[in-house]
DSSP file (Angstrom, degrees, kcal/mol; ACC not computed):
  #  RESIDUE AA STRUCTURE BP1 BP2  ACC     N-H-->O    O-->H-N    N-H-->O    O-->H-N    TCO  KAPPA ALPHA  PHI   PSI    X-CA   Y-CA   Z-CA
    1    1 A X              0   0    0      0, 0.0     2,-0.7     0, 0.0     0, 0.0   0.000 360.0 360.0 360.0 153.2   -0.4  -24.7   30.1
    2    2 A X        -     0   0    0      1,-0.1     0, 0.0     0, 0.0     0, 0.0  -0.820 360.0-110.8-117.9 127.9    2.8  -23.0   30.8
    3    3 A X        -     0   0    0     -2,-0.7     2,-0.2     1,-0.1    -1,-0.1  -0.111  25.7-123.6 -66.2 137.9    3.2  -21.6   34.2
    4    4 A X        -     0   0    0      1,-0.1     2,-0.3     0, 0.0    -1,-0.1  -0.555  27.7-117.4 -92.6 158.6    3.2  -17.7   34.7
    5    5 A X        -     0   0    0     -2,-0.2     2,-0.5     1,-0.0    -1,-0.1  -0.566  17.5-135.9-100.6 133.3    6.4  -16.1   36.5
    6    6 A X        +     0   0    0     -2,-0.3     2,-0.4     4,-0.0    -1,-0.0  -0.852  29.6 178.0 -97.7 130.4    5.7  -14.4   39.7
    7    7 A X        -     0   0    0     -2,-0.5     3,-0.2     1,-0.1     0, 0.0  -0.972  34.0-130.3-143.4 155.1    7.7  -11.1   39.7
    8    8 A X  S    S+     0   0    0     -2,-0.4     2,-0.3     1,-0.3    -1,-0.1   0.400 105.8  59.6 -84.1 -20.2    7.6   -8.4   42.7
    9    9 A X  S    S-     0   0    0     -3,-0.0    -1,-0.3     0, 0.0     3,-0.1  -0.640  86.9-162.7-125.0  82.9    7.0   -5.6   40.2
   10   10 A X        -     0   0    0     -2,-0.3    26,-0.1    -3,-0.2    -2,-0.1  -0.258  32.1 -88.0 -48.5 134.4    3.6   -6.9   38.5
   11   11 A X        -     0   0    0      1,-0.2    -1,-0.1     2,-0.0     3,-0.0  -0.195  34.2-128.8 -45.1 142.3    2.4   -5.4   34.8
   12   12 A X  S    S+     0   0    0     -3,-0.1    24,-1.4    23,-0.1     2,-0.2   0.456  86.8  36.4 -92.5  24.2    0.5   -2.6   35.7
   13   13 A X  E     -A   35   0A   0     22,-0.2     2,-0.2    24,-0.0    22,-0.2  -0.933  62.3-175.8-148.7-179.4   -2.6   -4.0   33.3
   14   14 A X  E     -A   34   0A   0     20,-0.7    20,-0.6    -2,-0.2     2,-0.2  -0.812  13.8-130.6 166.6 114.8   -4.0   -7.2   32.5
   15   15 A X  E     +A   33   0A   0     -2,-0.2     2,-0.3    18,-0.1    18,-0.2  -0.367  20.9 166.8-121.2 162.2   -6.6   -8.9   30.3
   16   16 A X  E     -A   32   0A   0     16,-1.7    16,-2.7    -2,-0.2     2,-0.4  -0.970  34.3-116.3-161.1 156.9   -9.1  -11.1   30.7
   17   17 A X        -     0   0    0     -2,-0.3     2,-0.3    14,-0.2    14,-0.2  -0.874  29.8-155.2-111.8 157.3  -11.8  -12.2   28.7
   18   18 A X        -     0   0    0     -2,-0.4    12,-1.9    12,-0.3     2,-0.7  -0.757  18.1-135.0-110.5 162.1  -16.0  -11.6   30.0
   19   19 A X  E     -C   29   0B   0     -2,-0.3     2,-0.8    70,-0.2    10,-0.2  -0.942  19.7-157.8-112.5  92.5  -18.6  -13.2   29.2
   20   20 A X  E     -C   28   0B   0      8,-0.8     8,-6.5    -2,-0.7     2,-0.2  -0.796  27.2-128.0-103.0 111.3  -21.8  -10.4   28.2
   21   21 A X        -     0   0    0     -2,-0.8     2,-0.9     6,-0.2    64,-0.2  -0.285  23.7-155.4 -28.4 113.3  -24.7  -12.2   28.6
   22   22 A X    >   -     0   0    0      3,-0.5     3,-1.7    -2,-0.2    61,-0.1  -0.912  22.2-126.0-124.5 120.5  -26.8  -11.7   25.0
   23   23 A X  T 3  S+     0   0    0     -2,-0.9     3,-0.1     1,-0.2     0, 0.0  -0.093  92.8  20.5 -68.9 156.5  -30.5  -12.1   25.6
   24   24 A X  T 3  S+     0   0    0      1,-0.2     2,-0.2     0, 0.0    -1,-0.2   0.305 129.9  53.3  85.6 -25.4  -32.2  -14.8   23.2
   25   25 A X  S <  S-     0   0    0     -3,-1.7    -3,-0.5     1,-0.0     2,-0.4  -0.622  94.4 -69.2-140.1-171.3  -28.8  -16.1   22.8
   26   26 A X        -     0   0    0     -2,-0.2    -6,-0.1    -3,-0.1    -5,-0.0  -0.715  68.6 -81.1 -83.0 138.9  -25.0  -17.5   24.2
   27   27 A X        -     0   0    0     -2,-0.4     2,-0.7     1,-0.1    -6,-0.2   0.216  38.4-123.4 -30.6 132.4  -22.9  -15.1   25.9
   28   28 A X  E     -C   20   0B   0     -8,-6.5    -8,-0.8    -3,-0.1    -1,-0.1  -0.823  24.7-132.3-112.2 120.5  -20.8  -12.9   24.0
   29   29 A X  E     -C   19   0B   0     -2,-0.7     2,-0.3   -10,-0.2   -10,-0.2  -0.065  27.9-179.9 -95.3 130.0  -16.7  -13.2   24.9
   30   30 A X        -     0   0    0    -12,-1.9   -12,-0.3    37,-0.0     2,-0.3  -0.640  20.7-150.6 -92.7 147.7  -15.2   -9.9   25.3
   31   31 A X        +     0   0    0     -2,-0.3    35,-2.6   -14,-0.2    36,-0.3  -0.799  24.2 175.5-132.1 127.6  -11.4   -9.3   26.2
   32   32 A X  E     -AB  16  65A   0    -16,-2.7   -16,-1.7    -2,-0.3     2,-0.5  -0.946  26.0-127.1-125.3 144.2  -11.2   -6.1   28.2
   33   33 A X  E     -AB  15  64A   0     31,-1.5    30,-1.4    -2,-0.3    31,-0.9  -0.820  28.6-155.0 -91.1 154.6   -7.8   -4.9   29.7
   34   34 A X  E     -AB  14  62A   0    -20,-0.6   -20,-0.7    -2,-0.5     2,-0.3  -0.655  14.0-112.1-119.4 139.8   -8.0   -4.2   32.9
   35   35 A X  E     -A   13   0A   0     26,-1.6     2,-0.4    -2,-0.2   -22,-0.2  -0.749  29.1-137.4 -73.8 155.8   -6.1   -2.0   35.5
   36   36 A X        -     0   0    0    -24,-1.4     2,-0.3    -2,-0.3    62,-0.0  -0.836  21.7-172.0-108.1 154.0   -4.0   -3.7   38.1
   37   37 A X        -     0   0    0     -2,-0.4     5,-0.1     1,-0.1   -24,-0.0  -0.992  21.0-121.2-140.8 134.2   -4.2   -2.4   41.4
   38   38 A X     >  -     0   0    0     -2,-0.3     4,-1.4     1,-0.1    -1,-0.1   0.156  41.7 -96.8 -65.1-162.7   -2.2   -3.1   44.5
   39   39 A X  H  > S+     0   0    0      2,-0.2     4,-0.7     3,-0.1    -1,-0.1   0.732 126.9  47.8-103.9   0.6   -3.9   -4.5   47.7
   40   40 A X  H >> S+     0   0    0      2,-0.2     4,-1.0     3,-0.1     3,-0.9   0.928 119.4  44.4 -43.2 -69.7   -4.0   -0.6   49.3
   41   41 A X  H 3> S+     0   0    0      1,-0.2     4,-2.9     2,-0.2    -2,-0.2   0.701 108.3  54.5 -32.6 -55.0   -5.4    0.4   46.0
   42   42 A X  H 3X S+     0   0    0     -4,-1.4     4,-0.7     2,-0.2    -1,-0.2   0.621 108.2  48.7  -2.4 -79.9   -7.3   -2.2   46.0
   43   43 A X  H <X S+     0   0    0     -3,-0.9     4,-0.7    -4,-0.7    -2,-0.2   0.577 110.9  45.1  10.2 -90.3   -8.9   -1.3   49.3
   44   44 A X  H  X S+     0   0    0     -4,-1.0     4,-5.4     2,-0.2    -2,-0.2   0.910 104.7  54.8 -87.1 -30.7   -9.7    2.0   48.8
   45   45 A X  H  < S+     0   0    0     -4,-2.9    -2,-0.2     1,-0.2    -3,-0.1   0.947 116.0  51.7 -47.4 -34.1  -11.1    1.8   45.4
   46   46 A X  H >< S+     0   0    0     -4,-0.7     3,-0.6     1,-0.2    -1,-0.2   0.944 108.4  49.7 -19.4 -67.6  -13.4   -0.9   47.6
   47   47 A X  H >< S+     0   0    0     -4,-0.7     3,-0.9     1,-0.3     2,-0.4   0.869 111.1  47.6 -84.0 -34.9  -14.0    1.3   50.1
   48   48 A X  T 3< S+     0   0    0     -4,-5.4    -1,-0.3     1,-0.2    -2,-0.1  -0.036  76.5 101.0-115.6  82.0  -15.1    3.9   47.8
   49   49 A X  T X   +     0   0    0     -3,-0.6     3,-1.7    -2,-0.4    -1,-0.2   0.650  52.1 114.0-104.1 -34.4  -17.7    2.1   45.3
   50   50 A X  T <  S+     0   0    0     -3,-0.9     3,-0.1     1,-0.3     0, 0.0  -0.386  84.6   1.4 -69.2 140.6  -20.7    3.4   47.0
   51   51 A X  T 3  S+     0   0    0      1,-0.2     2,-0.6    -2,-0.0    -1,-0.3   0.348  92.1 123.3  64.2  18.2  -22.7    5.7   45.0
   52   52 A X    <   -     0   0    0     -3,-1.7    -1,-0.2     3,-0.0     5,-0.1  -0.699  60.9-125.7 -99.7 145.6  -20.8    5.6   42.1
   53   53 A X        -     0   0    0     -2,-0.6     3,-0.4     1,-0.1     4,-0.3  -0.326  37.5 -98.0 -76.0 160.8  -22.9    4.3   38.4
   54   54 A X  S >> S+     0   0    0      1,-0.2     4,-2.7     2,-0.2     3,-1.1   0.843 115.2  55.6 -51.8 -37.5  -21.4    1.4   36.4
   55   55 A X  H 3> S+     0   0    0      1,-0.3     4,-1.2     2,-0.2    -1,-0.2   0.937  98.1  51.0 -68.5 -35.2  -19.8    3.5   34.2
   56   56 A X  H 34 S+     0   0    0     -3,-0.4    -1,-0.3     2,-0.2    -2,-0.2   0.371 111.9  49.0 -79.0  -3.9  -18.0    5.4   35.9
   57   57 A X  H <> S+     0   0    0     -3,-1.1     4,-2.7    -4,-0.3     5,-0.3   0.538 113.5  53.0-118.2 -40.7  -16.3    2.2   38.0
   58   58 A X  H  X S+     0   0    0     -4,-2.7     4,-2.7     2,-0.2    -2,-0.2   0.942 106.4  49.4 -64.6 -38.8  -15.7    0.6   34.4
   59   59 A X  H  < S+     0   0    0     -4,-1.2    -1,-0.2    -5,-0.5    -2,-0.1   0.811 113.5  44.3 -55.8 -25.8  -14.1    3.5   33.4
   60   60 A X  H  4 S+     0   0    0      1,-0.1    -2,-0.2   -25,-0.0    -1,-0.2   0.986 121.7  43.6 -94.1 -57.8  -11.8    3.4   36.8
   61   61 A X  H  < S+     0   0    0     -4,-2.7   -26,-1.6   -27,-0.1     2,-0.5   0.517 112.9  37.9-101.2 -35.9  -11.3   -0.3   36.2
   62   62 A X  E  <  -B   34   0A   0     -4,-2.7   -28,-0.3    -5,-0.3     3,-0.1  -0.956  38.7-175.7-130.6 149.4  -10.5   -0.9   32.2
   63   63 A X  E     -     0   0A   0    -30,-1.4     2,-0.2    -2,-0.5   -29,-0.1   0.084  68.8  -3.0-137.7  36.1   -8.6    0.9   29.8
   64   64 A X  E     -B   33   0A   0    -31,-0.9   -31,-1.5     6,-0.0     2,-0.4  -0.863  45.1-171.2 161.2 174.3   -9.5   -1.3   26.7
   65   65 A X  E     -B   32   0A   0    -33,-0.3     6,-0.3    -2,-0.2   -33,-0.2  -0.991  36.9-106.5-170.6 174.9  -11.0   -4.0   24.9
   66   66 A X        +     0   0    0    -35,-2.6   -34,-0.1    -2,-0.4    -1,-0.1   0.622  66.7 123.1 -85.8  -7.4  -11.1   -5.7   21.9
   67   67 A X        -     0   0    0    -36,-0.3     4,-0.2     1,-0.1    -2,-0.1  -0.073  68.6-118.4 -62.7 141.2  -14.4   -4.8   20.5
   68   68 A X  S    S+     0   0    0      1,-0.1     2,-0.4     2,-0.1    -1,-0.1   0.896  98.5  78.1 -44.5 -29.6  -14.1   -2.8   16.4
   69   69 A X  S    S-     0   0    0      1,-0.1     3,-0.1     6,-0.1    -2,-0.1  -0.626 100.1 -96.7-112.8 150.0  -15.6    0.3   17.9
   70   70 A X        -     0   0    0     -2,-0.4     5,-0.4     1,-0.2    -1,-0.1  -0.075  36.7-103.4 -38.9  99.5  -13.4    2.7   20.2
   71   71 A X        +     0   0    0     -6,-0.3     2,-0.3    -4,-0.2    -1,-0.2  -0.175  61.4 148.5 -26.6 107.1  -13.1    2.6   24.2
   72   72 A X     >  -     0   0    0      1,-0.2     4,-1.8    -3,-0.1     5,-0.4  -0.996  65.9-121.6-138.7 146.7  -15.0    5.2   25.3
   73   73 A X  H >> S+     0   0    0     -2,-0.3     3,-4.0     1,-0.2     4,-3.4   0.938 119.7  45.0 -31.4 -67.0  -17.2    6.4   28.0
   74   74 A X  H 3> S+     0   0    0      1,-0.3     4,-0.7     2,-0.2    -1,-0.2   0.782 114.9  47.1 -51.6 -39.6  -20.0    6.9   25.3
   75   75 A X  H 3> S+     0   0    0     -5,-0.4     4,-1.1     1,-0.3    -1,-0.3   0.439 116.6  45.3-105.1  18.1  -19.4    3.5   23.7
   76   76 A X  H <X S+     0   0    0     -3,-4.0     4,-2.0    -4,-1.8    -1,-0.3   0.794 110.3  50.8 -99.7 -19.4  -19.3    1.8   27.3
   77   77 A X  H  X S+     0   0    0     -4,-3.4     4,-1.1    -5,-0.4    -2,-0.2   0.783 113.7  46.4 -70.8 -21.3  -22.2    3.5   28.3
   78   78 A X  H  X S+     0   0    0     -4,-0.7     4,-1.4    -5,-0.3     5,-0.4   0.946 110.9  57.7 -61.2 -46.9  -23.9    2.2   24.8
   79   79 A X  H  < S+     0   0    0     -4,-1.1     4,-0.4     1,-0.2     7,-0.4   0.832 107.6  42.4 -55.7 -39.9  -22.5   -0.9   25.7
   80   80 A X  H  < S+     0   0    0     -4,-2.0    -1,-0.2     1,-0.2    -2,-0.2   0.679 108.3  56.1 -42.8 -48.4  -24.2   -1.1   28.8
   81   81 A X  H  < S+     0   0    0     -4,-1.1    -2,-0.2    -5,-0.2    -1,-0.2   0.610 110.9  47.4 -82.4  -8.6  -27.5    0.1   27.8
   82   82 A X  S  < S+     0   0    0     -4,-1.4     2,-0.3     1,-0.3    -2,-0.2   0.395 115.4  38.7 -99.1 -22.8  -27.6   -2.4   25.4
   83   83 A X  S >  S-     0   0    0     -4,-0.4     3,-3.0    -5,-0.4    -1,-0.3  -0.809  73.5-156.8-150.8  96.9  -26.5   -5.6   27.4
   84   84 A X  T 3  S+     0   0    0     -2,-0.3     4,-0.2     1,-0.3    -4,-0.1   0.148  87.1  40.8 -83.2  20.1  -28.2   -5.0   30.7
   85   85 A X  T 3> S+     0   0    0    -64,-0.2     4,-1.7     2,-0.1    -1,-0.3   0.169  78.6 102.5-101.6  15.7  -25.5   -7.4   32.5
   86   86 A X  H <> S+     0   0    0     -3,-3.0     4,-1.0    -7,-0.4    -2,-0.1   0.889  80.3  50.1 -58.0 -28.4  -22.8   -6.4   30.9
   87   87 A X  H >> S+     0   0    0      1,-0.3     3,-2.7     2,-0.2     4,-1.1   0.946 111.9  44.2 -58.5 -70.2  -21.8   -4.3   34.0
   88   88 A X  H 3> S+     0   0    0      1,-0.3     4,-2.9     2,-0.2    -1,-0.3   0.719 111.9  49.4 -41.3 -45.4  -22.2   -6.6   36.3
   89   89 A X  H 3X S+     0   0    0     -4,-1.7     4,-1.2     2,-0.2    -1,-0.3   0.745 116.7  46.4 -73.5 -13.9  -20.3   -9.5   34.3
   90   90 A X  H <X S+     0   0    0     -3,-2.7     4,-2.7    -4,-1.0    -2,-0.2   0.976 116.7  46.4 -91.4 -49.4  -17.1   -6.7   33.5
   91   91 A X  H >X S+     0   0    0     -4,-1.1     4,-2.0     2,-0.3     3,-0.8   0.935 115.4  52.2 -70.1 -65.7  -17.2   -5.6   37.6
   92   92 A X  H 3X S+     0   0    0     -4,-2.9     4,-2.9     1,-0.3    -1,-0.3   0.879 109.4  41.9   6.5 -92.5  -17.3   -9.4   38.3
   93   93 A X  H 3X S+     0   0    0     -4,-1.2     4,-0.9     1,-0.2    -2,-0.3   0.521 112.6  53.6 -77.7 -11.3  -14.7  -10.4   36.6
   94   94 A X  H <X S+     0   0    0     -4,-2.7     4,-2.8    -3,-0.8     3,-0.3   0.958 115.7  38.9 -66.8 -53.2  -12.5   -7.6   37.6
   95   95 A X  H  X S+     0   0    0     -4,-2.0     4,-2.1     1,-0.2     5,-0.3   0.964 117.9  51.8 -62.6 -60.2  -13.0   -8.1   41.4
   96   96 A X  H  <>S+     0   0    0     -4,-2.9     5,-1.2    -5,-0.4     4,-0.3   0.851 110.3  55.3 -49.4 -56.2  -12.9  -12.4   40.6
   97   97 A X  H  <5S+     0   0    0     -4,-0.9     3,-0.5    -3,-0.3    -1,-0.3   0.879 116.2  29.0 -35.7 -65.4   -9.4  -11.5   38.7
   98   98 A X  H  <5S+     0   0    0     -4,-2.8     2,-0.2     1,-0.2    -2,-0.2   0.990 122.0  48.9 -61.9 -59.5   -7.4   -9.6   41.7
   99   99 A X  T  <5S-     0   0    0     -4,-2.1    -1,-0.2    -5,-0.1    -2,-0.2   0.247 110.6-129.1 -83.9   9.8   -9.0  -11.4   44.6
  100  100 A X  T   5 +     0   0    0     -3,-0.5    -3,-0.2    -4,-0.3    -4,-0.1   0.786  59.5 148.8  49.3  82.2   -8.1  -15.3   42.5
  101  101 A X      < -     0   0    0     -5,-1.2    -1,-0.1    -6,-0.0    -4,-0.1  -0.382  39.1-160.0 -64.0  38.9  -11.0  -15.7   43.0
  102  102 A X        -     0   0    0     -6,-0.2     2,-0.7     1,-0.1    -9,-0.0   0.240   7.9-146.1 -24.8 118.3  -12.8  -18.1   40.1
  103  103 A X        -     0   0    0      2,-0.0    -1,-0.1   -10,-0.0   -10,-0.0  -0.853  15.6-151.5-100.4 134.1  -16.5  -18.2   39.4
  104  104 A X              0   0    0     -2,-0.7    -1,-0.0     1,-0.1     0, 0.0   0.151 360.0 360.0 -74.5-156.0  -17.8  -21.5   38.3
  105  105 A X              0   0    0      0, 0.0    -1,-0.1     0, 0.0    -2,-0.0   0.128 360.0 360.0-102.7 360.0  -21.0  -22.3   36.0
């Protein structure tokens, strides 16, 4: 694996793949870009998470993915309602992403 370059002015987005739980079956692989956020940024978006719905925090937090149908509020809020841990697994793996954090199996 070829080592990534550490640079003082970071891309300001940044993909990663999730893992959406699909009931009955194996996890279905995702690749969402992501915003990057500095550790101020960081911070406050932390600080203000309370009382905001999943959707609206994905919304704050990606600004694509690979899936054929179109990023959108409506089709993450489908997405959501349809795969009740996708939120959790995208909000995860954003937080797991900045903070290096890794979760194992």
């Amino acid at each position: 694996m070829a080592k990534v370059k550490i640079t003082l002015v970071p891309d300001p987005t940044f993909s990663a793949k999730v893992e959406i739980p699909v009931p009955g079956g194996d996890a279905g692989d995702v690749v969402f870009k992501f915003k990057a956020r500095s550790r101020d940024e960081f911070d406050a978006f932390v600080a203000g998470l309370e009382g905001r719905k999943d959707i609206e925090v994905i919304m704050d937090i990606v600004n694509g993915w690979d899936m054929p149908d179109a990023f959108t509020e409506e089709n993450v809020a489908a997405l959501c309602k349809k795969y009740l841990s996708a939120p959790k697994a995208i909000i995860d793996k954003y937080f797991a992403e900045l903070t290096g954090v890794r979760l194992g199996n």
